[in-house]
C-alpha positions as CSV (number, residue, x, y, z in Angstrom):
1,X,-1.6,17.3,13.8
2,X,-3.1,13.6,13.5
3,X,-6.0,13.4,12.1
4,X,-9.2,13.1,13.9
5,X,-11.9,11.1,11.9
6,X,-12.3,7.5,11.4
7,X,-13.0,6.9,7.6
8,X,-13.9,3.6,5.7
9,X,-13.5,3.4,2.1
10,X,-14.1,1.4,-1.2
11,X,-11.6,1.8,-4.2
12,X,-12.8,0.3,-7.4
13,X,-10.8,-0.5,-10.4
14,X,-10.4,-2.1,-13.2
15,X,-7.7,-3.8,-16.1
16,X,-8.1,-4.8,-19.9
17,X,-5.7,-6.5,-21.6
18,X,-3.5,-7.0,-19.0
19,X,-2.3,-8.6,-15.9
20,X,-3.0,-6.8,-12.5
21,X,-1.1,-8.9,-10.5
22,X,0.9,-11.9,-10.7
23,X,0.8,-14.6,-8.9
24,X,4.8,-15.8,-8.5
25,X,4.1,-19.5,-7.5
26,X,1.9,-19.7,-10.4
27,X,4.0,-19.2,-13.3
28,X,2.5,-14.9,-12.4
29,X,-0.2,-16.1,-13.9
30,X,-3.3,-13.6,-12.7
31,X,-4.2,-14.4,-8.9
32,X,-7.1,-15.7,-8.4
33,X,-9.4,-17.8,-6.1
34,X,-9.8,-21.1,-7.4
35,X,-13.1,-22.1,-6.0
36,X,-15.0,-19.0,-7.7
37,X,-12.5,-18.2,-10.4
38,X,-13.2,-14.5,-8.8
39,X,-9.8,-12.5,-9.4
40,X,-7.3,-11.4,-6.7
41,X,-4.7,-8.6,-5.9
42,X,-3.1,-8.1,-2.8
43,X,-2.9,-5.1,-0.8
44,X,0.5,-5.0,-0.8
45,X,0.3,-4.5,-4.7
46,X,-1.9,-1.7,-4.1
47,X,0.6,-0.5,-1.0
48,X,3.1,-0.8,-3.6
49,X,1.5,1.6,-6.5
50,X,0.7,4.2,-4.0
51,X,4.5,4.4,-2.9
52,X,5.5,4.3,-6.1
53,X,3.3,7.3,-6.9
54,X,4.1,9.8,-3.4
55,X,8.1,9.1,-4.3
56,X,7.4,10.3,-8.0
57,X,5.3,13.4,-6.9
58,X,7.3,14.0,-3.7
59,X,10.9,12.9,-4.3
60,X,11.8,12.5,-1.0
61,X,11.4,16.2,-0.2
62,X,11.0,15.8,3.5
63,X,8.3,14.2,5.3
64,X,7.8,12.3,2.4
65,X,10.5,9.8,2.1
66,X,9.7,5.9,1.3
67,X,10.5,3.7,3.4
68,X,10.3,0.7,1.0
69,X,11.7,1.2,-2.1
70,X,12.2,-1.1,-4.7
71,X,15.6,-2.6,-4.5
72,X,16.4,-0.3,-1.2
73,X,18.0,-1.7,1.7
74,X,16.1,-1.2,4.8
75,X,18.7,-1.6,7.4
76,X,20.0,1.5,5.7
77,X,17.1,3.5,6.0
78,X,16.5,2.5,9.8
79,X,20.4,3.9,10.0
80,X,19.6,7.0,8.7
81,X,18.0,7.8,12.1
82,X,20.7,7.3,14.5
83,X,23.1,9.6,11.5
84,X,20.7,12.4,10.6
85,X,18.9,12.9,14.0
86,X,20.6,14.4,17.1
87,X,17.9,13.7,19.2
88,X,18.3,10.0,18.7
89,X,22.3,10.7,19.1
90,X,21.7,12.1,22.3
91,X,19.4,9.0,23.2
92,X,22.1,6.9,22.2
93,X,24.8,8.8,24.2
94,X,22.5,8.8,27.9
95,X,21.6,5.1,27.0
96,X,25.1,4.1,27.1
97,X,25.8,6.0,29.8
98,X,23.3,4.5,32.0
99,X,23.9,0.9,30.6
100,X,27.9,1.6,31.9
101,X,27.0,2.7,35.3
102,X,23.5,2.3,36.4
103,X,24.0,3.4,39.8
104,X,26.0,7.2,38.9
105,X,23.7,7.5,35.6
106,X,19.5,8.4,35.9
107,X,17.7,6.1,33.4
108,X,17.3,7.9,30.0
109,X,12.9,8.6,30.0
110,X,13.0,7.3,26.3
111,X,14.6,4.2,24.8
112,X,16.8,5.8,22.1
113,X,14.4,2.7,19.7
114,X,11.3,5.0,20.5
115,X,13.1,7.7,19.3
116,X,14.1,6.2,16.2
117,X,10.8,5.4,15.6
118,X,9.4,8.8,16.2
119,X,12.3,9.8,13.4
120,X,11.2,7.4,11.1
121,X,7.5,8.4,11.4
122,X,8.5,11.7,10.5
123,X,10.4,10.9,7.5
124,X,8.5,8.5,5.6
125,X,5.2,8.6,4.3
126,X,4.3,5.2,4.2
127,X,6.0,4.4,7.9
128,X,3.5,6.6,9.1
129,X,0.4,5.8,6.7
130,X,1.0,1.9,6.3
131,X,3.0,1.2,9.4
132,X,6.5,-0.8,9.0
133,X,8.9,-3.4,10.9
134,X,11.9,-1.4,11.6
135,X,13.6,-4.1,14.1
136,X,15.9,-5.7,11.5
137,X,19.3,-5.2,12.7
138,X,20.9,-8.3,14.6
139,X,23.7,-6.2,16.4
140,X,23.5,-7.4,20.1
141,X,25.7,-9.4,22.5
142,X,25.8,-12.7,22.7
143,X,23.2,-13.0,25.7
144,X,21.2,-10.8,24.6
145,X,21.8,-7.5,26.4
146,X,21.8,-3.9,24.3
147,X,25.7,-3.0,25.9
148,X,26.5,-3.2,22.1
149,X,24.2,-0.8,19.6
150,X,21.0,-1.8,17.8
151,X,20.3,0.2,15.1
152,X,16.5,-0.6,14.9
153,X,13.5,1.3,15.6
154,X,10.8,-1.3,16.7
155,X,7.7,-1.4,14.5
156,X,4.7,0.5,14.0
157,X,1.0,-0.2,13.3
158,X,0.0,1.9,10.4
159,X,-3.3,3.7,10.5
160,X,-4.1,3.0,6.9
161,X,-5.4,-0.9,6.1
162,X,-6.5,-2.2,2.8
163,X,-8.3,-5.7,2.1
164,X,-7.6,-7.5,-0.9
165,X,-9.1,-6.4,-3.9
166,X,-11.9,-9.3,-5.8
167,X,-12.7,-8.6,-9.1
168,X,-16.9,-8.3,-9.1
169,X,-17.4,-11.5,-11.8
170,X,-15.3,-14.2,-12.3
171,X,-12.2,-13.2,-14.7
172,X,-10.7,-15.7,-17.9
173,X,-7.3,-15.7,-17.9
174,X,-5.3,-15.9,-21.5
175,X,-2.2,-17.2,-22.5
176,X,-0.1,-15.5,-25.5
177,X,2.7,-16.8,-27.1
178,X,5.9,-14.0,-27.1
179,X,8.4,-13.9,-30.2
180,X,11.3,-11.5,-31.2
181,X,12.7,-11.1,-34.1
182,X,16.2,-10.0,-33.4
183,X,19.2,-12.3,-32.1
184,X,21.1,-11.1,-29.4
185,X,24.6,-12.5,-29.8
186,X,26.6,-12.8,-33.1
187,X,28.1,-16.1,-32.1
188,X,25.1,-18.3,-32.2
189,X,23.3,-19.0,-35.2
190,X,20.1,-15.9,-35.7
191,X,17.9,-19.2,-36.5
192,X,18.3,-20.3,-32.8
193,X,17.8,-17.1,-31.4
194,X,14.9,-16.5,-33.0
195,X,10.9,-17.5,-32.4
196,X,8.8,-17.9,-29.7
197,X,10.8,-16.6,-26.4
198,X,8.4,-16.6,-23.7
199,X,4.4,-16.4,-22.5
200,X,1.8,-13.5,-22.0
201,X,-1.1,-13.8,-19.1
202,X,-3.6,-11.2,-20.1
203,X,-7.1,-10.5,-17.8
204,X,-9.5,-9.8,-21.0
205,X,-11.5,-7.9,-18.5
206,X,-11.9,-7.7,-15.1
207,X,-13.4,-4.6,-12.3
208,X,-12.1,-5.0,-9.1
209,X,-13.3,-4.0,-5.6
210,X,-10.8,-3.5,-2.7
211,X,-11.9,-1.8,1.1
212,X,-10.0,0.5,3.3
213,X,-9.7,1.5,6.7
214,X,-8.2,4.3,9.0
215,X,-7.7,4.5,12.4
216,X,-7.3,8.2,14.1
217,X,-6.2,5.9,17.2
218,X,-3.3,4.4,15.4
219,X,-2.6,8.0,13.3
220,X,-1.5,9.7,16.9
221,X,1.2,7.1,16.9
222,X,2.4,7.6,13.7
223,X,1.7,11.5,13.5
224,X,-0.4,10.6,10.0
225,X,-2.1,14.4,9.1
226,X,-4.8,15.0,6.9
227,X,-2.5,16.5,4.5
228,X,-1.3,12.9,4.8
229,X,-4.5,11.8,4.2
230,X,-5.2,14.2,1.2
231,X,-1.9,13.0,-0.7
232,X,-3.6,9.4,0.3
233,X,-6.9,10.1,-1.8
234,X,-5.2,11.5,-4.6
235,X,-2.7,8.7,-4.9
236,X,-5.5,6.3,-4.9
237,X,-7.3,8.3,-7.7
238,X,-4.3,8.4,-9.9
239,X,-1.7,5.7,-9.1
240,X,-2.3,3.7,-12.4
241,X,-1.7,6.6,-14.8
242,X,1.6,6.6,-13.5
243,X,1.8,3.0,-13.1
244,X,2.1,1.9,-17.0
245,X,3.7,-1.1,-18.5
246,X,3.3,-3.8,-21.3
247,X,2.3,-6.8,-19.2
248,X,-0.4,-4.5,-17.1
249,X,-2.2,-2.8,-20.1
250,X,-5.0,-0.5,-19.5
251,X,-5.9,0.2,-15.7
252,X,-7.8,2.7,-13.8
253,X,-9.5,3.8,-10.7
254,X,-13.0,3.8,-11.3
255,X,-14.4,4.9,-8.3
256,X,-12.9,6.1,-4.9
257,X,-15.7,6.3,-2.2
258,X,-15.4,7.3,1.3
259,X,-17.6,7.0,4.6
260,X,-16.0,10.2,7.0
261,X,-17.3,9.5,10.9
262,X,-17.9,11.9,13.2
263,X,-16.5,10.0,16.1
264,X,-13.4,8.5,16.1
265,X,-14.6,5.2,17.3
266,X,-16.8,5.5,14.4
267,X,-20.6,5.9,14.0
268,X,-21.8,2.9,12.0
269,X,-20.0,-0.5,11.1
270,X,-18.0,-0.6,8.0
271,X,-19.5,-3.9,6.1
272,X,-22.7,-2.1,6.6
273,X,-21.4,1.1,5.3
274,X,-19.4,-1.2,2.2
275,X,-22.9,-2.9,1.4
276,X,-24.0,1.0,0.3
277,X,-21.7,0.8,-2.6
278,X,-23.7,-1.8,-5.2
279,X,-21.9,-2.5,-8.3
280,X,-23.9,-4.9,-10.9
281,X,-23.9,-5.8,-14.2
282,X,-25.8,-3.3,-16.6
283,X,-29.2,-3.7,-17.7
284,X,-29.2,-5.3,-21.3
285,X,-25.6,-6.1,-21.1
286,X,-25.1,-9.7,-22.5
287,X,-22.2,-11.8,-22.5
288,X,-18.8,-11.7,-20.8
289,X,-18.0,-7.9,-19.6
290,X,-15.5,-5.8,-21.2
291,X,-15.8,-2.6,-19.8
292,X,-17.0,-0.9,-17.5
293,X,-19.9,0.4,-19.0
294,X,-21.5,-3.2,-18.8
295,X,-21.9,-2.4,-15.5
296,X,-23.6,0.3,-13.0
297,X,-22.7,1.3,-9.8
298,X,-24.8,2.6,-7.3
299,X,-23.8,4.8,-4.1
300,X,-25.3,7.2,-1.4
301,X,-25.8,10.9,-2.3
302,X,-22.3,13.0,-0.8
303,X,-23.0,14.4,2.4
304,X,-24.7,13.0,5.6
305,X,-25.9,9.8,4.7
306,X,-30.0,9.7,6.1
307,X,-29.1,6.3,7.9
308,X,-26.8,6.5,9.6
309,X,-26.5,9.3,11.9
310,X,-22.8,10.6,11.6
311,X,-21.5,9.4,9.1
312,X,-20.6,11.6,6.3
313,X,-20.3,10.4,2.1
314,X,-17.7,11.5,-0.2
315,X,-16.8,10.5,-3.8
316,X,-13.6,11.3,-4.6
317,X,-13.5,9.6,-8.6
């Protein structure tokens, strides 16, 4: 069952010693906004690490497929409906039919697409949290008609949005110098092989803020459950323990709060709900941060919050 509840939410994290996101067209330098030096990373990096996270705990028992994997092949997964589902064979079979003779055949209720869809939704857990474009597949005749299969299965709006995440204070981004000490072919001299072999960017310190926001309205489309929405809060808790590696250092979620609403058209605006969650710089902390202990952070107690009627407060980290 979908869920029922609009909820708002507000992930902080941080990184030390590392890069939390590259920029690409930068040289991956650390993304950044270049009129406040504030530092950047994208939702779809945070998209990314919760994937990565439900296919490790999950692997791909059912229900809890990915849909984009690294290095997958989407068009492949989109097949996967019209091979493993018989309802979307039989969709297939009564399209045709009616597309061959319109006038002997009753039009099939459901586009065989929908039913791919529905499959999809199903079968991967971010399809159905994040949403996905499934319409990929460029199998059609030449004017356009469908008397020739489309293995697609549209697109879906996903019930669970996230906002860029801006570090709270401006962030310094380091260079390092890289060396090895080890040539990799025999055929070349070791003294040209040797040295400094590449560049380092490095955040010395930076705690980020990112929002988040669910729609029930959009989770009946996509059948998105609160024991969707469980495995949601726990993958945002914990996706950087299991997300290690040289360039990104040390990160972690620091604090996971979330605004529950009683309505599903919700009970108080979210920026006013966001504004609740005050994170500032310590009180005798001098200098540049470099942990989070220079700063303190603020929030309502959990339960009903006093004003605003409806909405509920819970801190997950």
């Amino acid at each position: 069952m979908a869920i029922q509840n609009r909820y708002d939410f507000v992930l902080l994290f941080d990184v030390k010693d590392g890069n939390p996101n590259g920029d690409p067209d930068a040289g991956n330098l650390p993304r950044l906004d270049a009129e406040t030096g504030q530092g950047l990373v994208t939702d779809v990096c945070l998209k990314r690490k919760v994937r990565n996270l439900v296919g490790l705990v999950k692997k791909d028992t059912p229900r809890y497929g990915i849909f984009v994997k690294e290095k997958a092949i989407l068009n492949e997964q989109i097949e996967r409906a019209y091979e493993d589902s018989s309802e979307v064979k039989a969709g297939v079979l009564a399209w045709q039919a009616w597309q061959k003779d319109k006038k002997k055949n009753p039009k099939p209720a459901r586009h065989y697409e929908d039913l791919a869809r529905e499959w999809m939704c199903n079968n991967f857990f971010d399809v159905r949290t994040f949403g996905a474009v499934m319409s990929t597949s460029d199998k059609q005749d030449a004017d356009g008609s469908d008397s020739k299969l489309k293995k697609t299965a549209g697109q879906v709006r996903g019930p669970v949005q996230m906002t860029f995440a801006r570090s709270v204070d401006r962030i310094v981004t380091l260079e390092h110098s890289i060396t090895v000490c080890a040539a990799r072919k025999a055929d070349k001299p070791i003294e040209e092989q040797i040295g400094i072999q590449g560049r380092k960017h490095t955040v010395p310190y930076g705690l980020y803020v990112a929002h988040g926001f669910i729609s029930s309205f959009l989770a009946k489309q996509t059948f998105f459950s609160d024991e969707d929405l469980s495995i949601l809060w726990d993958a945002l808790s914990t996706m950087f323990e299991h997300d290690r590696s040289a360039a990104r250092s040390e990160m972690a979620t620091r604090g996971l709060y979330i605004f529950k609403h009683d309505l599903e058209l919700g009970n108080a605006p979210a920026h006013k709900l966001f504004d609740l969650i005050q994170v500032k710089r310590s009180n005798g902390s001098d200098g540049p941060p470099r942990s989070f202990s220079d700063y303190s952070v603020t929030s309502p107690d959990e339960g009903p919050i006093k004003d605003f009627s409806g909405v509920t407060f819970i801190k997950k980290v």
